[in-house]
Short mmCIF file of the C-alpha atoms (twelve columns), coordinates in Angstrom:
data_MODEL
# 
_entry.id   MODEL 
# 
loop_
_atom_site.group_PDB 
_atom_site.id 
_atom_site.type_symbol 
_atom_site.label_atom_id 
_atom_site.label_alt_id 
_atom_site.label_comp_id 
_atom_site.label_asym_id 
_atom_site.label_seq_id 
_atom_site.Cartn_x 
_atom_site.Cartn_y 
_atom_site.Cartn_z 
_atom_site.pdbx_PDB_model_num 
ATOM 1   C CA . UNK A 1   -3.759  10.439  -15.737 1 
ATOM 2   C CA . UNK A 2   -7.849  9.353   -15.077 1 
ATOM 3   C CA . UNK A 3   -7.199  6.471   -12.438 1 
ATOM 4   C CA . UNK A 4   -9.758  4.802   -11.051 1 
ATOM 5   C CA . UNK A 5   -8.825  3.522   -7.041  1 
ATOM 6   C CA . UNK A 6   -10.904 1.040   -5.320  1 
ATOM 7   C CA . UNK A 7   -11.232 1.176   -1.922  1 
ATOM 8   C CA . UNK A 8   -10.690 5.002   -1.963  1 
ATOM 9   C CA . UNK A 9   -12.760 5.368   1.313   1 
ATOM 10  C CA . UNK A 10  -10.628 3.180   3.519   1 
ATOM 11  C CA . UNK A 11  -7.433  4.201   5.600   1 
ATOM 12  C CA . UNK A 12  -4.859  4.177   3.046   1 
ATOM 13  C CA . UNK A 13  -7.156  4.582   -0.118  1 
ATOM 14  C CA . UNK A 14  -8.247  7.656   1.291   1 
ATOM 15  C CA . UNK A 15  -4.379  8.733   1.319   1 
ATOM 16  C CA . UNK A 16  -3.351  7.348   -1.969  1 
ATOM 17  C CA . UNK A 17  -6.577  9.785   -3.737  1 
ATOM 18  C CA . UNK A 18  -5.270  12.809  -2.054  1 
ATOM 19  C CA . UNK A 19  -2.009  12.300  -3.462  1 
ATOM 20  C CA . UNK A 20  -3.520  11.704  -6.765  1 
ATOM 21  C CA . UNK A 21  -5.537  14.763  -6.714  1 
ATOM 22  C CA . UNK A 22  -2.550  16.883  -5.322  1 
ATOM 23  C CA . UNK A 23  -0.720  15.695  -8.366  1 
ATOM 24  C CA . UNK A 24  -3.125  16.752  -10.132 1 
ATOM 25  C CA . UNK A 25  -5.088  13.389  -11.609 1 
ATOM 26  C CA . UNK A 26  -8.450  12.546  -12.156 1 
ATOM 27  C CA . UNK A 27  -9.439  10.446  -9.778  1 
ATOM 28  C CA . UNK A 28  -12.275 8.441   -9.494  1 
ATOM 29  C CA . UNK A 29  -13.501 6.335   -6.640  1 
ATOM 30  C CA . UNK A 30  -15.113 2.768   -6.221  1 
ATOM 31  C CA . UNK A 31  -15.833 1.998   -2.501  1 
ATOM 32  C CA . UNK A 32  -19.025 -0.175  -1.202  1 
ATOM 33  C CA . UNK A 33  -18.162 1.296   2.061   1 
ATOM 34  C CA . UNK A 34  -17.918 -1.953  4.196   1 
ATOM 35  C CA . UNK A 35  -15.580 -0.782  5.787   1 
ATOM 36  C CA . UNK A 36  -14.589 2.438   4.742   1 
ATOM 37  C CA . UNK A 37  -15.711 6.020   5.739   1 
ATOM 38  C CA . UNK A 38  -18.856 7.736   3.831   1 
ATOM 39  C CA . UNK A 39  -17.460 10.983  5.652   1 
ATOM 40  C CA . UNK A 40  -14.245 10.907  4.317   1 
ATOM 41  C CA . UNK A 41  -13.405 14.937  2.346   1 
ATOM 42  C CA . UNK A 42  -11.375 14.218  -0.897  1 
ATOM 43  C CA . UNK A 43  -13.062 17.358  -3.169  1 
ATOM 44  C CA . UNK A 44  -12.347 16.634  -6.420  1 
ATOM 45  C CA . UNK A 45  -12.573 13.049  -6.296  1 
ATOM 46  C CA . UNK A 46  -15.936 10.946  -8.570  1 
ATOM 47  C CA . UNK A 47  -17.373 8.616   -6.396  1 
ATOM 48  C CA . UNK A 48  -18.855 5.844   -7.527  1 
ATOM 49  C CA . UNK A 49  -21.034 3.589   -4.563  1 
ATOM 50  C CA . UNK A 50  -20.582 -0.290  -5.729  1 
ATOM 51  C CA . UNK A 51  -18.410 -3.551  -5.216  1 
ATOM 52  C CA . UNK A 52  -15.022 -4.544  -7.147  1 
ATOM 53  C CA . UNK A 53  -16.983 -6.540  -9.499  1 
ATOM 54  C CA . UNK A 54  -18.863 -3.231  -10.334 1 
ATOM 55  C CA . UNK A 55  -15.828 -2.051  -11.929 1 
ATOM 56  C CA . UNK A 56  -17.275 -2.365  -15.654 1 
ATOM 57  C CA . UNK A 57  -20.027 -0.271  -14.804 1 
ATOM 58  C CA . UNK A 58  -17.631 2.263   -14.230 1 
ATOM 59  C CA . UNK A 59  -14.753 1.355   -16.507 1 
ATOM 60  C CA . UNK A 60  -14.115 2.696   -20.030 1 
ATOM 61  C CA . UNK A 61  -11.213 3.735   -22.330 1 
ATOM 62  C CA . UNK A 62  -10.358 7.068   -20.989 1 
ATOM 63  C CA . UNK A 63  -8.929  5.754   -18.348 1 
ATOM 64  C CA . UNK A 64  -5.320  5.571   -17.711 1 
ATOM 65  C CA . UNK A 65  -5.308  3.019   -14.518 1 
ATOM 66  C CA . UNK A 66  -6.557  1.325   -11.991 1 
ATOM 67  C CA . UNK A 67  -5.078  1.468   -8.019  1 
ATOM 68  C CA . UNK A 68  -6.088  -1.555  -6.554  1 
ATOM 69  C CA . UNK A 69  -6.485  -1.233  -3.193  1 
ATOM 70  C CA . UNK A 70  -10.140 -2.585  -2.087  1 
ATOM 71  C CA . UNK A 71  -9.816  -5.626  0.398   1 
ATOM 72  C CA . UNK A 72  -11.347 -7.739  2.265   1 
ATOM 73  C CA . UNK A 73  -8.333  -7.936  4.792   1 
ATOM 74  C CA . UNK A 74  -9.258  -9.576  8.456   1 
ATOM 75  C CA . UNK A 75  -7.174  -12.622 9.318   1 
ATOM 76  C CA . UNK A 76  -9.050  -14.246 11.531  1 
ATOM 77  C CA . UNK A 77  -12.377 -13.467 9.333   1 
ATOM 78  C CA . UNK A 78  -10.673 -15.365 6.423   1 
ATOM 79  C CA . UNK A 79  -9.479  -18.248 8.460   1 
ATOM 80  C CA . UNK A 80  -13.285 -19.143 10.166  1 
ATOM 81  C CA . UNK A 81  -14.810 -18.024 6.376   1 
ATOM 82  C CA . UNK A 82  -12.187 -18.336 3.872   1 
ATOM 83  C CA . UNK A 83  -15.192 -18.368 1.113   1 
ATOM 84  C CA . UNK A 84  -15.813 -14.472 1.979   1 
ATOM 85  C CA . UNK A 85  -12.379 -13.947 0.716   1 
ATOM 86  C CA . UNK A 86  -12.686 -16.539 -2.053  1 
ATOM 87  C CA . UNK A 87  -15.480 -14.056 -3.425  1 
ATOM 88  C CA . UNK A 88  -14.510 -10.829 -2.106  1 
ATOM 89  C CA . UNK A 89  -11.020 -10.803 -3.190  1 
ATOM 90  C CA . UNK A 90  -10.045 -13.582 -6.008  1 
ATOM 91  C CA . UNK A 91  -13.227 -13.819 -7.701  1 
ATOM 92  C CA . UNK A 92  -13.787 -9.654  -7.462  1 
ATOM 93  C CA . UNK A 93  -10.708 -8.875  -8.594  1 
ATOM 94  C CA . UNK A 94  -10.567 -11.599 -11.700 1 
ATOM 95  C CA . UNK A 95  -13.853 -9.362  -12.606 1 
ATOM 96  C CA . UNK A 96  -12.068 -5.858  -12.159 1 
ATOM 97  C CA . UNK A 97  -8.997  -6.897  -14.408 1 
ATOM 98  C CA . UNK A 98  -11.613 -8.513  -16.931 1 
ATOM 99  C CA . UNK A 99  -13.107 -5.124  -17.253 1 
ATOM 100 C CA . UNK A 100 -9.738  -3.959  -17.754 1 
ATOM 101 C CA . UNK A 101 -9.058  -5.692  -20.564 1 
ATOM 102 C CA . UNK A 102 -12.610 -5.501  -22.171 1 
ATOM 103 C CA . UNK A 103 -12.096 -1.506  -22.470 1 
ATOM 104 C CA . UNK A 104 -8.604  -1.410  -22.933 1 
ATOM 105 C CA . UNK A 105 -6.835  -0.009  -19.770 1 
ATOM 106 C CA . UNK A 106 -3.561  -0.335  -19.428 1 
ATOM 107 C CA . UNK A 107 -2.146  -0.483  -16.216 1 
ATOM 108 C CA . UNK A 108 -2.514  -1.528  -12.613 1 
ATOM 109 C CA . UNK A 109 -1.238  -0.641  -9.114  1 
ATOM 110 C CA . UNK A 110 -2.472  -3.315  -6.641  1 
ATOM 111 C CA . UNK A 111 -2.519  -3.398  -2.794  1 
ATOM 112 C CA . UNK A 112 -0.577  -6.905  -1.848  1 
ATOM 113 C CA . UNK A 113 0.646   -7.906  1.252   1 
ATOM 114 C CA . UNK A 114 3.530   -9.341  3.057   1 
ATOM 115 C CA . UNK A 115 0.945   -11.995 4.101   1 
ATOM 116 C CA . UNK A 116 1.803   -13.696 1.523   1 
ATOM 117 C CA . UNK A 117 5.063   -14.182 3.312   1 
ATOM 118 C CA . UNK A 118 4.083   -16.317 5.454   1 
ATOM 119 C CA . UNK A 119 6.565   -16.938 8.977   1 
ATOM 120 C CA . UNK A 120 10.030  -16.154 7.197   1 
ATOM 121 C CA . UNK A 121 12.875  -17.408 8.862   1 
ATOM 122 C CA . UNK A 122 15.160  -14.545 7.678   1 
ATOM 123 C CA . UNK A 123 16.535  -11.035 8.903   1 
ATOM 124 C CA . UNK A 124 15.008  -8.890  5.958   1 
ATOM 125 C CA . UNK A 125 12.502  -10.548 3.847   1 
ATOM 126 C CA . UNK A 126 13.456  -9.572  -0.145  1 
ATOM 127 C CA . UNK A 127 11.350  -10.273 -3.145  1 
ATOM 128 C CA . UNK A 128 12.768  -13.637 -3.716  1 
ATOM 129 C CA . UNK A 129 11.629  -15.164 -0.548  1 
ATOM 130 C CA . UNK A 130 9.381   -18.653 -1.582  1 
ATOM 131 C CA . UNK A 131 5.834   -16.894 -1.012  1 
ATOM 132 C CA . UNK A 132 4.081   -19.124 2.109   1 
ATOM 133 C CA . UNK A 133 0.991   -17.779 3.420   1 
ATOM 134 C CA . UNK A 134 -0.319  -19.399 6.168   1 
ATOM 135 C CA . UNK A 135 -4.009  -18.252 5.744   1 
ATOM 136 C CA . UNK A 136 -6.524  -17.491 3.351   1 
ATOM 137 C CA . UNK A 137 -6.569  -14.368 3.384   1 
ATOM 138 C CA . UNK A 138 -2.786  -14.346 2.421   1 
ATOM 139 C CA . UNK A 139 -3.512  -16.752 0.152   1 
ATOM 140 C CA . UNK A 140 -5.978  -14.445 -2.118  1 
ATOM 141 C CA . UNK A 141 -3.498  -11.804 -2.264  1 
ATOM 142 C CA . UNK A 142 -1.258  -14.216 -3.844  1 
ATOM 143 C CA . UNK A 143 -3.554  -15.839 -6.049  1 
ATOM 144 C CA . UNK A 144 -3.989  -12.198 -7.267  1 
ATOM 145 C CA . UNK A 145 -0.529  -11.279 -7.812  1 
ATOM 146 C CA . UNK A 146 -0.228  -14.479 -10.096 1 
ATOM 147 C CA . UNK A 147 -3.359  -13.446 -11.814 1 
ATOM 148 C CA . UNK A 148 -1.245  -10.478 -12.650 1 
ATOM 149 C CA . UNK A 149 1.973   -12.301 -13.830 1 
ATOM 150 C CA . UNK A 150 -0.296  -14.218 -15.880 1 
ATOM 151 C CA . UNK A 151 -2.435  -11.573 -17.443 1 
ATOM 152 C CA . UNK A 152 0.754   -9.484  -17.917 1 
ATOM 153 C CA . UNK A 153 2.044   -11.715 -20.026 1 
ATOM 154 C CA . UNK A 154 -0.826  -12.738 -21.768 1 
ATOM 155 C CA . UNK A 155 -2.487  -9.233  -22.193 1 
ATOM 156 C CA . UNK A 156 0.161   -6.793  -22.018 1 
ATOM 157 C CA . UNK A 157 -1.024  -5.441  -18.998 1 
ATOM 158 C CA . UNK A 158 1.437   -3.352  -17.139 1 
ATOM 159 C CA . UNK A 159 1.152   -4.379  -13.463 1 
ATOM 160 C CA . UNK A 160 2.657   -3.519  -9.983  1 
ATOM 161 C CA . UNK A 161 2.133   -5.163  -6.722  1 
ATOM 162 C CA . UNK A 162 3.136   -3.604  -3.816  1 
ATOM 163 C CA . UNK A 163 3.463   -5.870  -0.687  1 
ATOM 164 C CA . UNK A 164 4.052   -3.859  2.795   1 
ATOM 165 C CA . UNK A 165 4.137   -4.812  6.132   1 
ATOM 166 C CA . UNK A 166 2.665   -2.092  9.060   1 
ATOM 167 C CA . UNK A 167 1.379   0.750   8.119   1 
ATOM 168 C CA . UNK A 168 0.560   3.410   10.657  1 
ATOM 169 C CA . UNK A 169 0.208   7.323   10.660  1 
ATOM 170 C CA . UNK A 170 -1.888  9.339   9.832   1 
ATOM 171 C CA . UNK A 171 -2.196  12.399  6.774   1 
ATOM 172 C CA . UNK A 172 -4.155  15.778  8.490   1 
ATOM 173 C CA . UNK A 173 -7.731  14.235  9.082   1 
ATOM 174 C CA . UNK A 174 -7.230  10.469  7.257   1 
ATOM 175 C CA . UNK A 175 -6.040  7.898   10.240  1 
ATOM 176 C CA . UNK A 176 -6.972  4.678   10.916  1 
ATOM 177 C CA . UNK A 177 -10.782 3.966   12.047  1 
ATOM 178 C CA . UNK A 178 -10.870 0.607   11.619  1 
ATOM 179 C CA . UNK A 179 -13.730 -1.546  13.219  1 
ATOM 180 C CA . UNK A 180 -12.774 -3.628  14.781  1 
ATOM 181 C CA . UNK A 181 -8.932  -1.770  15.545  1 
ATOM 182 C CA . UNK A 182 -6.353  -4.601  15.606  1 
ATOM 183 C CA . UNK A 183 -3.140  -2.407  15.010  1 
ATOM 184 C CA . UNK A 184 -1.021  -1.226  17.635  1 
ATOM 185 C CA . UNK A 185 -0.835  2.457   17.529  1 
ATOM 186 C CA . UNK A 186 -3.954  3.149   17.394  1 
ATOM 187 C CA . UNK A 187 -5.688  1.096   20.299  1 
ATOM 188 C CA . UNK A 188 -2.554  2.612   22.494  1 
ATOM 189 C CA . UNK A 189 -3.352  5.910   21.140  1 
ATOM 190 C CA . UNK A 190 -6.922  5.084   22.639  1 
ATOM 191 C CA . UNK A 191 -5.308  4.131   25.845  1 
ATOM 192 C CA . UNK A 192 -3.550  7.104   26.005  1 
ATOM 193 C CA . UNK A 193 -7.052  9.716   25.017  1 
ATOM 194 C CA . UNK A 194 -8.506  7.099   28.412  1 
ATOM 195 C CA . UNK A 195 -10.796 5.262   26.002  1 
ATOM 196 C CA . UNK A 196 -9.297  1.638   27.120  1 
ATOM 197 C CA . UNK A 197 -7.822  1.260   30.247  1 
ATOM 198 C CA . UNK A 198 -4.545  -0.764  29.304  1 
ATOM 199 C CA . UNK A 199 -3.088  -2.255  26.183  1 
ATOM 200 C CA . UNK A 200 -2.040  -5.588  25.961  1 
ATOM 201 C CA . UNK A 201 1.357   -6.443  25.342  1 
ATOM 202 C CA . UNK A 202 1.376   -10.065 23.584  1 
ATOM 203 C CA . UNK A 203 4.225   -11.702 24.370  1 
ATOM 204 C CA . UNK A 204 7.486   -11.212 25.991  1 
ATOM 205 C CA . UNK A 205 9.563   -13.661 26.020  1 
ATOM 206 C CA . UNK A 206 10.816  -13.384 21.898  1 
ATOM 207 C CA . UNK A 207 14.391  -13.683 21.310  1 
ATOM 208 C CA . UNK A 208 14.700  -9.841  20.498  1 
ATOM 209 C CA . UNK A 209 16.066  -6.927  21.950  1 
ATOM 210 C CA . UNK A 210 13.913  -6.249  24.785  1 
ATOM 211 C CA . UNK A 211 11.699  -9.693  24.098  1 
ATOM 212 C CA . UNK A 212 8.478   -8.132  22.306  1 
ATOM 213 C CA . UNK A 213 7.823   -8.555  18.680  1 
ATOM 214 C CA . UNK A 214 9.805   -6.504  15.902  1 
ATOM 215 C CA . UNK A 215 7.808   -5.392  12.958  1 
ATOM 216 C CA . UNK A 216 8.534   -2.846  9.885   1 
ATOM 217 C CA . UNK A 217 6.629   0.377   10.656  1 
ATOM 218 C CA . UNK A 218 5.457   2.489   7.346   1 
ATOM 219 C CA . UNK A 219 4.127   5.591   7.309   1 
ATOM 220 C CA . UNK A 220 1.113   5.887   5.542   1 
ATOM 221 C CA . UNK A 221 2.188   9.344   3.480   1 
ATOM 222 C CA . UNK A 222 5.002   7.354   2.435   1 
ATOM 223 C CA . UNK A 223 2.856   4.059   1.063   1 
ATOM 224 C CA . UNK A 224 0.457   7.282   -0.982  1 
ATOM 225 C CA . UNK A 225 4.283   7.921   -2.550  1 
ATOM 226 C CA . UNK A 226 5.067   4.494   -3.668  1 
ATOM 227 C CA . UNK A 227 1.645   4.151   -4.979  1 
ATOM 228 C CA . UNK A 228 2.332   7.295   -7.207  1 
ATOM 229 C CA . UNK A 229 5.946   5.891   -8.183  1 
ATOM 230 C CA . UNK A 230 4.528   2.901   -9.318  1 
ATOM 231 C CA . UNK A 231 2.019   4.374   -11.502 1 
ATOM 232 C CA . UNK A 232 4.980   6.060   -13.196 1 
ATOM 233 C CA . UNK A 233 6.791   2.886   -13.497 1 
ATOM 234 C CA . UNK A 234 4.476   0.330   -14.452 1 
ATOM 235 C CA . UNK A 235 5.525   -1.676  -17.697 1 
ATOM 236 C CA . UNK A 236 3.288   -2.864  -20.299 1 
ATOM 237 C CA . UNK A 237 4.229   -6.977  -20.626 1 
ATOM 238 C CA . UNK A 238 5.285   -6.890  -16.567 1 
ATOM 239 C CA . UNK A 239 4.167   -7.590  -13.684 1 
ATOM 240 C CA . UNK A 240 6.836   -5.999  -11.077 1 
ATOM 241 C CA . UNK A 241 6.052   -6.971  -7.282  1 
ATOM 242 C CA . UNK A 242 8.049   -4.482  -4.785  1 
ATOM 243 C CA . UNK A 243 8.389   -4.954  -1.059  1 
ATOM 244 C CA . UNK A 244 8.055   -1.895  1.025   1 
ATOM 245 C CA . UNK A 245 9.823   -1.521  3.925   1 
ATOM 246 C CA . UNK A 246 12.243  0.745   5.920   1 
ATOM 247 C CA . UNK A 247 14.261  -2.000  6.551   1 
ATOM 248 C CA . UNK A 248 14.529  -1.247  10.710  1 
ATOM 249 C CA . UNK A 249 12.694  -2.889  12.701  1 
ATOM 250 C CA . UNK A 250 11.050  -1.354  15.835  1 
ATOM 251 C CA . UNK A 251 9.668   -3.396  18.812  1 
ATOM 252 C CA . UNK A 252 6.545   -3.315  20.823  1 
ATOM 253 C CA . UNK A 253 7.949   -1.704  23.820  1 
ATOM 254 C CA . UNK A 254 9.743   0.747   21.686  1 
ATOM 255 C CA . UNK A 255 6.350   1.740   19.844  1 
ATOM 256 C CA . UNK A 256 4.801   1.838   23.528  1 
ATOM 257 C CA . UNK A 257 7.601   4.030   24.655  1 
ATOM 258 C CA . UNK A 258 7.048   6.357   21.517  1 
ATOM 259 C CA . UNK A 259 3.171   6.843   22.477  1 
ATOM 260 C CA . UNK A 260 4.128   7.676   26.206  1 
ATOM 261 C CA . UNK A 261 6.861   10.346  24.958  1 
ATOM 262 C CA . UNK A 262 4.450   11.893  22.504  1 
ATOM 263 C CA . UNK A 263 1.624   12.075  24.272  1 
ATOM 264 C CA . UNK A 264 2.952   12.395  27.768  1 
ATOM 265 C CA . UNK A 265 0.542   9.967   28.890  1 
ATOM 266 C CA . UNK A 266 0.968   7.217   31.394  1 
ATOM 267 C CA . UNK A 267 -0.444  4.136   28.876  1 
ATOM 268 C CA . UNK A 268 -0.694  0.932   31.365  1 
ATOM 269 C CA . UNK A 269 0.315   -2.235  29.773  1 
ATOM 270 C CA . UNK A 270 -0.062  -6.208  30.947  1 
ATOM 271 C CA . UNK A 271 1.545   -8.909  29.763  1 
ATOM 272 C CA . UNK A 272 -0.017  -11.970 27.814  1 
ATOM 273 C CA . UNK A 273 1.088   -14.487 26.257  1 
ATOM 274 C CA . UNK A 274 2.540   -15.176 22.637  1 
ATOM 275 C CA . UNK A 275 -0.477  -15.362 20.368  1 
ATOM 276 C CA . UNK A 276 -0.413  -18.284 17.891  1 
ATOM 277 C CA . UNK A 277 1.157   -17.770 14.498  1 
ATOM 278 C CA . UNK A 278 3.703   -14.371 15.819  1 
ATOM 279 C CA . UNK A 279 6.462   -14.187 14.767  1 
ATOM 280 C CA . UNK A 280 9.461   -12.702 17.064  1 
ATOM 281 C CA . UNK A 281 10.673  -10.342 13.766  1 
ATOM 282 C CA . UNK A 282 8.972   -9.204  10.561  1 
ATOM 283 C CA . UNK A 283 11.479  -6.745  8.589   1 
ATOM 284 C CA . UNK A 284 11.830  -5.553  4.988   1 
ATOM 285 C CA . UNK A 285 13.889  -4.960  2.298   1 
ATOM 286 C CA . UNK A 286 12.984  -1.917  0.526   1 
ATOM 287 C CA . UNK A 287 16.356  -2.013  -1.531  1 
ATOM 288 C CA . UNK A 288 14.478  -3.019  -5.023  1 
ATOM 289 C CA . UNK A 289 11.478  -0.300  -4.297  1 
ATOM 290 C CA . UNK A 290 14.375  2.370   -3.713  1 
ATOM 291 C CA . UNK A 291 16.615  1.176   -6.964  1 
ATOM 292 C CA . UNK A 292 14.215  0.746   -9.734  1 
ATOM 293 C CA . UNK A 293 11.189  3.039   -7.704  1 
ATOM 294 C CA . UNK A 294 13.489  6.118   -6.131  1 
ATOM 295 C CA . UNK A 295 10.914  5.123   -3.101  1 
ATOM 296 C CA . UNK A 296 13.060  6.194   -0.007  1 
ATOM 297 C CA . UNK A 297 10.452  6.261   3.171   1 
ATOM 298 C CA . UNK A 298 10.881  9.347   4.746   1 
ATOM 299 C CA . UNK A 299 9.230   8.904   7.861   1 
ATOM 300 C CA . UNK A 300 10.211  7.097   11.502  1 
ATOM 301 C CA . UNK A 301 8.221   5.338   13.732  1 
ATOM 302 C CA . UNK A 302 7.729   8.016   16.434  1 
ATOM 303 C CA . UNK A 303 6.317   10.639  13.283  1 
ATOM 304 C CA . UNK A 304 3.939   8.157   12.508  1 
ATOM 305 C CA . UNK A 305 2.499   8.316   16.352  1 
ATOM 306 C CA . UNK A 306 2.806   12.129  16.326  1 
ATOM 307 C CA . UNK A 307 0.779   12.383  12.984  1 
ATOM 308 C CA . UNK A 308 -1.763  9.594   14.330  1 
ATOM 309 C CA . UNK A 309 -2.009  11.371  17.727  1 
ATOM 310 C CA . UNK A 310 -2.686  14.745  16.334  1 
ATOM 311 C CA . UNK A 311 -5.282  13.026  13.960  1 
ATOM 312 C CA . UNK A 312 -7.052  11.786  16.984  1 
ATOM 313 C CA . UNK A 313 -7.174  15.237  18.911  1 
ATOM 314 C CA . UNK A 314 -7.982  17.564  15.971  1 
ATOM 315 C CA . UNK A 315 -10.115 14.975  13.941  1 
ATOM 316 C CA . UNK A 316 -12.188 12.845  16.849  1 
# 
């Protein structure tokens, strides 16, 4: 297929092209590089410099799809200026899948969230849990996916939203570089190379296994294979939303104790309070991804710090 993937420069962009391009696609890029990587290697790959709402510049009838994954994605950012993802998100994206339609392409693989979520008061969170986020930038990424019921049913589009939860890892020389790094593994990873000098452990007193915070841990190589499964199995008339998780989840302490055994590094903690909005567990259901997707994550938690850590020391 000729896919087009926004955001292809970021983290898990990056990852979803070189699957594409090991799978032999064409793959084309649209990145503005906000925030991601100008140095990122994917030979093969057409890059294309320019915004979401660029898309019909690059857009025409050859192609086969579109991989949705550009984002703006901080939620603080969208809670102090939810305009910037009023505009970067809803308004961009409405403009991508008008493009779409103008030149006829046909299907549509696009990077959701379990923000939209919400706080669920359940033990796995399925597909038919009420969507509640509880900030903007939750909020686009629904408005989005119903842009995609709708224009499914309207338009024939065939569309897939995948929503997943934490994504961590790391594929040869593509891990995370976010700025700034809000996610777990990596800042202890930069504990660990003696680039911080403790990591912060934010809250201890959850009802949970060893009181820290349980969250659904994805590898990234494993979100590039759902990607490419959904591709496959995108519908034309449906809009399909998938949650992906591993279903397990793994605690703070237990991520912290992963870093220290694979790195054999000391990695101080302290302990600070509960930040606003936590909650004590965040776990998937991945059963509907695995039955009508074959998606089966392959990967555990402590692989994803192994592949993250050996990122850091062959890559940094």
């Amino acid at each position: 297929m000729k896919l087009l993937v926004t955001g292809g420069a970021g983290y898990i962009g990056a990852v979803v092209v070189q699957r594409l391009l090991q799978d032999g696609h064409c793959v084309e890029v649209l990145d503005n590089f906000s925030t991601g990587h100008e140095d990122v290697e994917l030979p093969g790959a057409v890059w294309h410099r320019g915004d979401i709402s660029d898309a019909g510049e690059v857009l025409d009838s050859s192609f086969n799809g579109v991989v949705h994954l550009a984002a703006k994605s901080l939620v603080g950012e969208s809670v102090e200026h939810p305009e910037r993802y009023w505009h970067g998100n809803i308004v961009a994206s409405l403009r991508l899948i008008d493009a779409m339609r103008e030149v006829g392409v046909p299907r549509m693989v696009f990077s959701s969230t379990a923000a939209v979520y919400g706080e669920p008061q359940v033990d796995k969170i399925t597909e038919d849990v009420p969507p509640t986020p509880t900030n903007p930038y939750g909020a686009s990424k629904l408005a989005i996916d119903q842009m995609l019921t709708a224009e499914a049913k309207a338009h024939g589009l065939a569309a897939v939203s995948l929503r997943y939860f934490n994504v961590a890892g790391a594929s040869g020389a593509l891990s995370e570089r976010h700025d700034p790094e809000t996610h777990l593994i990596p800042n202890l990873l930069r504990v660990a190379m003696g680039e911080r000098p403790e990591a912060k452990i934010f809250g201890t007193d959850y009802p949970t296994r060893d009181g820290t915070a349980i969250r659904d841990y994805i590898h990234v190589v494993d979100l590039a294979d759902a990607h490419v499964r959904a591709l496959h199995a995108a519908t034309g008339g449906e809009h399909a939303v998938y949650n992906l998780g591993t279903g397990i989840g793994t605690s703070v302490r237990e991520i912290i104790d992963a870093v220290r055994d694979v790195t054999g590094c000391e990695v101080p903690t302290s302990e600070a309070p509960r930040r606003a909005g936590d909650p004590a567990v965040l776990v998937a259901s991945g059963d509907l991804a695995a039955a009508e997707l074959g998606w089966h994550p392959q990967r555990n938690a402590r692989q994803m710090v192994k592949d993250a850590w050996n990122a850091l020391q062959q890559f940094s």
